[in-house]
C-alpha positions as CSV (number, residue, x, y, z in Angstrom):
1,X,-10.2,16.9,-197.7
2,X,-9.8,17.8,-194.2
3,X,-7.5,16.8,-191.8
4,X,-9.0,13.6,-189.6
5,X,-11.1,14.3,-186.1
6,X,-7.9,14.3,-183.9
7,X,-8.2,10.9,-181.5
8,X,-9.4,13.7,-178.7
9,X,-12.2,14.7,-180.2
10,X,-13.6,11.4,-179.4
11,X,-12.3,11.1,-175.4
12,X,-14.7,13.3,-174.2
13,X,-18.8,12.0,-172.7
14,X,-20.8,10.4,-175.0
15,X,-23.3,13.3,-174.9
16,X,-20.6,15.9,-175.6
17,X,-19.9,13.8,-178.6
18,X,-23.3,13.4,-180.1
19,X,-23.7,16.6,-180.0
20,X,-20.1,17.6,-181.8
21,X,-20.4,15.1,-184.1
22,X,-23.3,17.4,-185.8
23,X,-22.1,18.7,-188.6
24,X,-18.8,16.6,-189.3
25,X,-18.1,14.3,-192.3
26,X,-18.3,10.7,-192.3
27,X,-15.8,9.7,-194.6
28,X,-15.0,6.0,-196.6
29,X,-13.4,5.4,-199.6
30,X,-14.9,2.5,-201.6
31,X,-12.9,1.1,-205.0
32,X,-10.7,4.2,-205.0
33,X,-13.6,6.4,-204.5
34,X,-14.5,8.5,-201.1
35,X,-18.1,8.7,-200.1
36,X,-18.8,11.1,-197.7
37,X,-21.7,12.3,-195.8
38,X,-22.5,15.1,-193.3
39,X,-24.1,13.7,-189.9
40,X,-27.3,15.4,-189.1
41,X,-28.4,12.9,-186.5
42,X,-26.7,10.6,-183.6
43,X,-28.0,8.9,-180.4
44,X,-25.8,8.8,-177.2
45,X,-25.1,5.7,-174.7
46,X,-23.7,6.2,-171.6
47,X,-22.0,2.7,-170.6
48,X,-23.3,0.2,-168.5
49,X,-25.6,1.9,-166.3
50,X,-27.3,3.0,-169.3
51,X,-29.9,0.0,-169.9
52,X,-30.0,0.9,-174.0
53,X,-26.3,0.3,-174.6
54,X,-24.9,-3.0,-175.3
55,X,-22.5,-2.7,-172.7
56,X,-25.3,-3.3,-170.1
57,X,-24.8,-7.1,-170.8
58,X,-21.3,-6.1,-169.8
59,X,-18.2,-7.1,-171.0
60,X,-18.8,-10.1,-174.0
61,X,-16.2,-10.7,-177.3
62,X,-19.2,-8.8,-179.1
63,X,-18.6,-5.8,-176.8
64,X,-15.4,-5.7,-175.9
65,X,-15.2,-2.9,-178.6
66,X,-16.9,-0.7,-176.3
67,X,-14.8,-1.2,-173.4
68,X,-11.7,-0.2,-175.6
69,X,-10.4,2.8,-176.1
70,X,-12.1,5.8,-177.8
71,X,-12.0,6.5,-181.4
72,X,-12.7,3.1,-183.1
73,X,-16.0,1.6,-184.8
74,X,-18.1,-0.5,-183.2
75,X,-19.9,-1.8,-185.6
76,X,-23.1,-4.7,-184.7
77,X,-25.7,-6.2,-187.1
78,X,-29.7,-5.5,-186.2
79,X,-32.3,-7.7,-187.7
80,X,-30.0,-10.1,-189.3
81,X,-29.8,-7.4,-191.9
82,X,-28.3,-4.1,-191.4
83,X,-25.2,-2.8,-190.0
84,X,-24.8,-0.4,-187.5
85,X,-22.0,2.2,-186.6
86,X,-21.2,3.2,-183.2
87,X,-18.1,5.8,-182.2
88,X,-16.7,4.4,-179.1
89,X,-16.2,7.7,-176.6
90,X,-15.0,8.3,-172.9
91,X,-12.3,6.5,-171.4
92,X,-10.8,2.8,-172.1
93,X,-13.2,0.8,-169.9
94,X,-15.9,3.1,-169.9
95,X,-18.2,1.7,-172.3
96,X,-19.6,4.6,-174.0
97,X,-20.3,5.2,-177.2
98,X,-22.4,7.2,-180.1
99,X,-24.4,5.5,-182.9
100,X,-24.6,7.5,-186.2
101,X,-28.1,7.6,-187.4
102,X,-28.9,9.8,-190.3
103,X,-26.0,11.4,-192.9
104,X,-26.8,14.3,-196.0
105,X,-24.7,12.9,-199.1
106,X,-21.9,15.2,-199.7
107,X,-20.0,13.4,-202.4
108,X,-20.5,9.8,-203.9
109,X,-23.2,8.5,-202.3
110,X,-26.4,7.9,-204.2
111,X,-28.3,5.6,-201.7
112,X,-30.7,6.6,-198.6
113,X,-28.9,7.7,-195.7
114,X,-32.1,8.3,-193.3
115,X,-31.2,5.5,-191.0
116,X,-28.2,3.8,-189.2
117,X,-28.9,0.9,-191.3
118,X,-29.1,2.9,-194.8
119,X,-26.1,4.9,-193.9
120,X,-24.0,1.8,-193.4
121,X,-25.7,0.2,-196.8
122,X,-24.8,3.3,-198.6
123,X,-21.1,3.4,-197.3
124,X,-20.5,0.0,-197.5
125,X,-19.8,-0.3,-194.0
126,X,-20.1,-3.7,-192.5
127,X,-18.8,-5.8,-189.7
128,X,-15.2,-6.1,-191.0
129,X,-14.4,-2.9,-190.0
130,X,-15.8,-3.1,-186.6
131,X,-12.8,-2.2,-183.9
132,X,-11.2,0.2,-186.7
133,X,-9.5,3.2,-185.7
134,X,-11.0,6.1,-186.8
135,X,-7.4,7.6,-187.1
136,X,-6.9,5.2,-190.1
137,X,-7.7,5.5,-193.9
138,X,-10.8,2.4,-194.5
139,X,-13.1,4.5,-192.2
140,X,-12.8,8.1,-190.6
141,X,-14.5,11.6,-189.7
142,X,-12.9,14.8,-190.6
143,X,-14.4,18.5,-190.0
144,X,-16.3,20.5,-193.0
145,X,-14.4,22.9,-194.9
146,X,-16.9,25.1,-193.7
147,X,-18.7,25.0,-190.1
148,X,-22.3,25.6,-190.5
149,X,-24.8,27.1,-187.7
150,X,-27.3,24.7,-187.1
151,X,-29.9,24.5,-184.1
152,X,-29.9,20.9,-182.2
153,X,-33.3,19.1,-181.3
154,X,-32.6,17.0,-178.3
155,X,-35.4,14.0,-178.7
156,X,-35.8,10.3,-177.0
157,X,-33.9,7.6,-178.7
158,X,-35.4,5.4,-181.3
159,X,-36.3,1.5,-180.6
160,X,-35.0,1.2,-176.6
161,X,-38.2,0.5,-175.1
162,X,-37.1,-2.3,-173.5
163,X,-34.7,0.2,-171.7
164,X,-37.2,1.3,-169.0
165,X,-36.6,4.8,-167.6
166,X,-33.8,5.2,-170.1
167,X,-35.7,5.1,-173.1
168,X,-37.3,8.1,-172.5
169,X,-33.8,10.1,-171.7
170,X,-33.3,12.9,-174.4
171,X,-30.1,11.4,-175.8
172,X,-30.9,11.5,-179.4
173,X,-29.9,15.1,-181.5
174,X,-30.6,15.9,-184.6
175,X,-29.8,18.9,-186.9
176,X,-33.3,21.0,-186.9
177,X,-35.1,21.0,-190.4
178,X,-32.7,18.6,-192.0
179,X,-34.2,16.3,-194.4
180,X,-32.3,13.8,-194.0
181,X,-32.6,13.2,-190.4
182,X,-34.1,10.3,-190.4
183,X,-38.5,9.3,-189.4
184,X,-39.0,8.5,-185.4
């Protein structure tokens, strides 16, 4: 396996982020066995001017993930169901971050991945690792052995009506004609 994203990768704009994180493994070793999946899609938030992220509401026990520094899981439950996984970017205080949408199975993972909520399922990542470093061992991203040219579609995000102008911001990327990117 690779050596881990280095804690710099991830102190950088959410947007510049997104975008990087293309390509790169997501990485989680469940009962002595590592799952990993390649990230073909990711949605930016910009901190609390951006009226999508959950650091609008500003600065709660729930988010104070996002106002810490960069390079740790935030990790928040939609629908009473499903888990979601956020990279925390930018500066300490900044509350930016990038959700991880859609992952191609690479090794040990058998479930859907078309879906924040999937992705999680199929990783078994839930909210005991929210506020993890990425820089540990129970959660982590790491390069490809092998960088592969893509092309990046730049698209609205998914499900932030409620976000007025900032719904229809092209903050969403996706890896073009990947199948596992997941349905709009």
């Amino acid at each position: 396996m690779s050596p881990k994203l280095p804690s710099h990768f991830y102190e950088r704009d959410a947007v510049t982020v997104a975008r990087d994180l293309l390509g790169q493994y997501l990485c989680r070793p469940v009962d002595g066995v590592l799952r990993i999946g390649k990230i073909v899609e990711t949605e930016a938030y910009l901190g609390p001017h951006d009226l999508a992220a959950h650091s609008s509401k500003g600065l709660t026990a729930r988010t104070s993930v996002l106002f810490g520094p960069p390079g740790h899981a935030y990790i928040y439950l939609i629908y009473g169901i499903y888990c979601c996984l956020n990279v925390v970017t930018d500066q300490e205080g900044s509350g930016s971050a990038v959700l991880l949408r859609a992952l191609e199975p690479v090794a040990n993972i058998a479930a859907r991945t078309q879906g924040p909520g999937l992705l999680c399922k199929a990783l078994a990542i839930d909210r005991s690792l929210n506020s993890c470093d990425l820089q540990g061992d129970e959660l982590f991203l790491a390069p490809p052995p092998k960088a592969e040219a893509f092309s990046i579609v730049e698209a609205p995000r998914v499900g932030v009506d409620y976000a007025g102008p900032w719904a229809e911001r092209l903050l969403r990327f996706y890896v073009r004609g990947n199948r596992f990117v997941s349905r709009k």
